[in-house]
N, C-alpha and C positions, 0 to 999 in steps of 0.2 A: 507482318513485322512492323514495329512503329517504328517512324522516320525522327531521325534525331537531327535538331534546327539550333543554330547559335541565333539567342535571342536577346538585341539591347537589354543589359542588366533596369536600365530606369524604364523599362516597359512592363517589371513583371514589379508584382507586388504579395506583400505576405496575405495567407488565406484568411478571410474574417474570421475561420477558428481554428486555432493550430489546434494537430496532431497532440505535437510533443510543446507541453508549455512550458516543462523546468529545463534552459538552456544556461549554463554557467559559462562564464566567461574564461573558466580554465579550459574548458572544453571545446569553446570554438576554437579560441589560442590553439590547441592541438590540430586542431582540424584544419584551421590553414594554413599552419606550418607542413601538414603534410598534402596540403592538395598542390602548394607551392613548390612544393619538390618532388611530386609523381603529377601532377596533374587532379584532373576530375576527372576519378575512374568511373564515378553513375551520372550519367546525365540527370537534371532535377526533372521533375513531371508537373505541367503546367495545365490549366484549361483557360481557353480565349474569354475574357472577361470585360465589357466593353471596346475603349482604344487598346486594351492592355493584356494580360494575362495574370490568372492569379495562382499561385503554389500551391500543390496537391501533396506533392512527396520531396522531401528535400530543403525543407527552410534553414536548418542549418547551413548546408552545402552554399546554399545560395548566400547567407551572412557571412560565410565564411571568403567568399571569391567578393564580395562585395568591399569586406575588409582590405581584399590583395588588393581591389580598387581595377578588378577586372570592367572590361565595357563590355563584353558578349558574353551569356553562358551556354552550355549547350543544355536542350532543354527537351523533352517530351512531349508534343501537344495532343493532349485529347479532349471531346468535347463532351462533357460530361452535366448530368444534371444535379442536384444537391445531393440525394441519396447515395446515385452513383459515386462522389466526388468522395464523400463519407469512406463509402466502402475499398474505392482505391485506395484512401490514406491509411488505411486499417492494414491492406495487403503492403502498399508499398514500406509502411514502416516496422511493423511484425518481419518483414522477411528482414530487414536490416537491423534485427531488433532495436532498433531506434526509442520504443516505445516505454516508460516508467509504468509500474501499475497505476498510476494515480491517473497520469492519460489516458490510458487502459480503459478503466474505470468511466471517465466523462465522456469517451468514443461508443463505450458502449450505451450509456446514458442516453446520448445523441439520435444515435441508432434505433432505440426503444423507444423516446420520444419523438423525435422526428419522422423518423424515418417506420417505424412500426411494426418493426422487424421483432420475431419471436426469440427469446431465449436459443431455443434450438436453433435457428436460423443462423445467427451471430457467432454461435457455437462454430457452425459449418464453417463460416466468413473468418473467425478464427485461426482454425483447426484445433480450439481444442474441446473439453470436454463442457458441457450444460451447467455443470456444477460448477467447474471453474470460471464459466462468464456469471455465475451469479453471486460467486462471491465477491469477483471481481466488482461488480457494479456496488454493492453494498459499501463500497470503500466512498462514494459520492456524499454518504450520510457522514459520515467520519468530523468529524473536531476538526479544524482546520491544523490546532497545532498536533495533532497525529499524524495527519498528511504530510505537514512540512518534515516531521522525526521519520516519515515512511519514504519521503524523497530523498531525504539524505541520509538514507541507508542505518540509521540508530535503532529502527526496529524495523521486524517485516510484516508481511500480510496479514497472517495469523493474527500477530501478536494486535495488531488494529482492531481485527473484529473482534477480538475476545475483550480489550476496552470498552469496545462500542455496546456492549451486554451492560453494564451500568448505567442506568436510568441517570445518574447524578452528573453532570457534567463537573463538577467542582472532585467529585472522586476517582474522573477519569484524567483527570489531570493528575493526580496524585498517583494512579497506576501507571499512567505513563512514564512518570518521573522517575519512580519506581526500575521500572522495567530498560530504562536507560542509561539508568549508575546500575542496578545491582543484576542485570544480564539476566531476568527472569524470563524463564520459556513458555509460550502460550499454554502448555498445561500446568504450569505455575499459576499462571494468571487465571485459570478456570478457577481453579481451585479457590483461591483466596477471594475471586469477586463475589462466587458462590458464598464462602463464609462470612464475606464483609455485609450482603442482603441478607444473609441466615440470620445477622444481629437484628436487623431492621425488622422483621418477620418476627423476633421475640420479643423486642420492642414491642411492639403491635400488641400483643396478648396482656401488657400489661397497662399501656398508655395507648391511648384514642388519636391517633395519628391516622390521617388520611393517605397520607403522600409522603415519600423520602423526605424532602425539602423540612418535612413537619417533624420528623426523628431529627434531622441533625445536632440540634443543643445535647443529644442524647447517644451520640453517635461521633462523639469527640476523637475517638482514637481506634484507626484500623487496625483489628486485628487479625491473624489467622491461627489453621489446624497444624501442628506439628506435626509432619509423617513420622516421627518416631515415638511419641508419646503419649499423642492424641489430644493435647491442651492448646487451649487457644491462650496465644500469645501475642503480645503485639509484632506487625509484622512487621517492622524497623528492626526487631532485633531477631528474626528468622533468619538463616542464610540459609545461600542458594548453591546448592553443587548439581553437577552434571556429573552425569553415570550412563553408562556404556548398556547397551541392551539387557547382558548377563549379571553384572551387579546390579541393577535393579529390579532383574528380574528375581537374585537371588534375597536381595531386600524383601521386596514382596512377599514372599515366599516364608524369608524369618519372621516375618513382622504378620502374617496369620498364626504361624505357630505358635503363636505368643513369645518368642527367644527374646525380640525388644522391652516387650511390656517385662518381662521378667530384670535385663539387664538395669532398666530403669529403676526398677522397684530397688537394687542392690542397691543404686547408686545412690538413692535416697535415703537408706535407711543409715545410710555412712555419712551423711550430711549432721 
């Protein structure tokens, strides 16, 4: 059982890489306003680090007793070496889920480069699935302004990698933007990055272009496919509804039959 020690707060110090690096200031404010009126119900978890000790699990907790302008906190010591140090802050903060995917993401990172740990491994150290640590890590490649819209909850996971699918950086900005006013779901976003390259790929057949970057004078206005009608329109004036398992599945369903293309064709010949 590990022995828990109150240790002078100016003896310990924050870890050269935090866990958890997006800490808002709303949120310590919460934090010790409640450690101030229950106490410190987790002891933080330290390892001996020269004169001193450096944070493994708990750098909040510890900002937070630092603000109350505590002198002692109680504290965990284990003595641990980088890898291992890695791996406790993974466990200690996962179980608290303390942890952003975007942390997530640069632990696993860590883990992979440093430390040389396999996919599956990480997986284990996780608990969750292979697939899920690998996509997780892909979020490391990410546009820095997707990460900040994925920190603060504007978009999620998905909706990042299905961004990151466009070579163009200047047009993942525009889906991002997208996707933050008009509430589009990553199989929205499949869909339309798919048809905004389809241009670029027709492009091609008819103009000697190498590279995106080389389409763009050509490539002025994104468009996509209309699920009801099948015409490419620009996709500013697309809107985006959400439907329930059953009506879309029963959409799908009319819109093979042809009932859409039909209803359409009415409605044009009335125009």
């Amino acid at each position: 059982m590990d022995e828990i020690r109150k240790i002078p707060i100016d003896k310990i110090h924050l870890p050269k890489r935090e866990a958890r690096e997006f800490v808002t200031e709303e949120g310590l404010n919460e934090l010790a306003d409640s450690i101030d009126r229950l106490g410190l119900l987790n002891p933080i978890t330290v390892k001996p680090d020269g004169d001193g000790y450096e944070i493994i699990a708990g750098v909040r907790r510890y900002l937070a007793c630092q603000r109350l302008g505590w002198d002692e906190i109680p504290a965990i010591v284990r003595d641990l070496d980088d890898l291992n140090k890695l791996v406790a802050m993974v466990h200690e903060n996962i179980k608290r889920e303390e942890l952003s995917e975007v942390d997530q993401a640069y632990l696993i990172h860590e883990l992979r480069e440093k430390g040389g740990l396999t996919y599956a491994e990480i997986a284990k150290i996780w608990g969750k699935s292979e697939t899920t640590v690998r996509d997780l890590h892909k979020l490391v490649d990410c546009d820095p302004e997707i990460l900040d819209a994925l920190r603060a909850g504007h978009i999620k996971k998905m909706h990042a990698l299905e961004i990151m699918k466009h070579p163009d950086r200047e047009r993942r900005m525009w889906f991002l933007q997208y996707t933050i006013e008009r509430g589009a779901s990553p199989a929205t976003l499949r869909v339309m990055i798919r048809d905004d390259l389809g241009q670029y790929e027709q492009i091609k057949e008819v103009i000697p272009v190498q590279k995106l970057t080389d389409a763009k004078p050509h490539l002025r206005e994104i468009k996509g496919r209309c699920a009801f009608c099948d015409k490419m329109v620009l996709v500013d004036t697309l809107m985006v509804i959400h439907l329930c398992q059953e009506c879309y599945n029963a959409f799908m369903n009319a819109r093979r039959e042809g009932v859409w293309q039909a209803i359409v064709g009415e409605q044009e010949g009335n125009e």
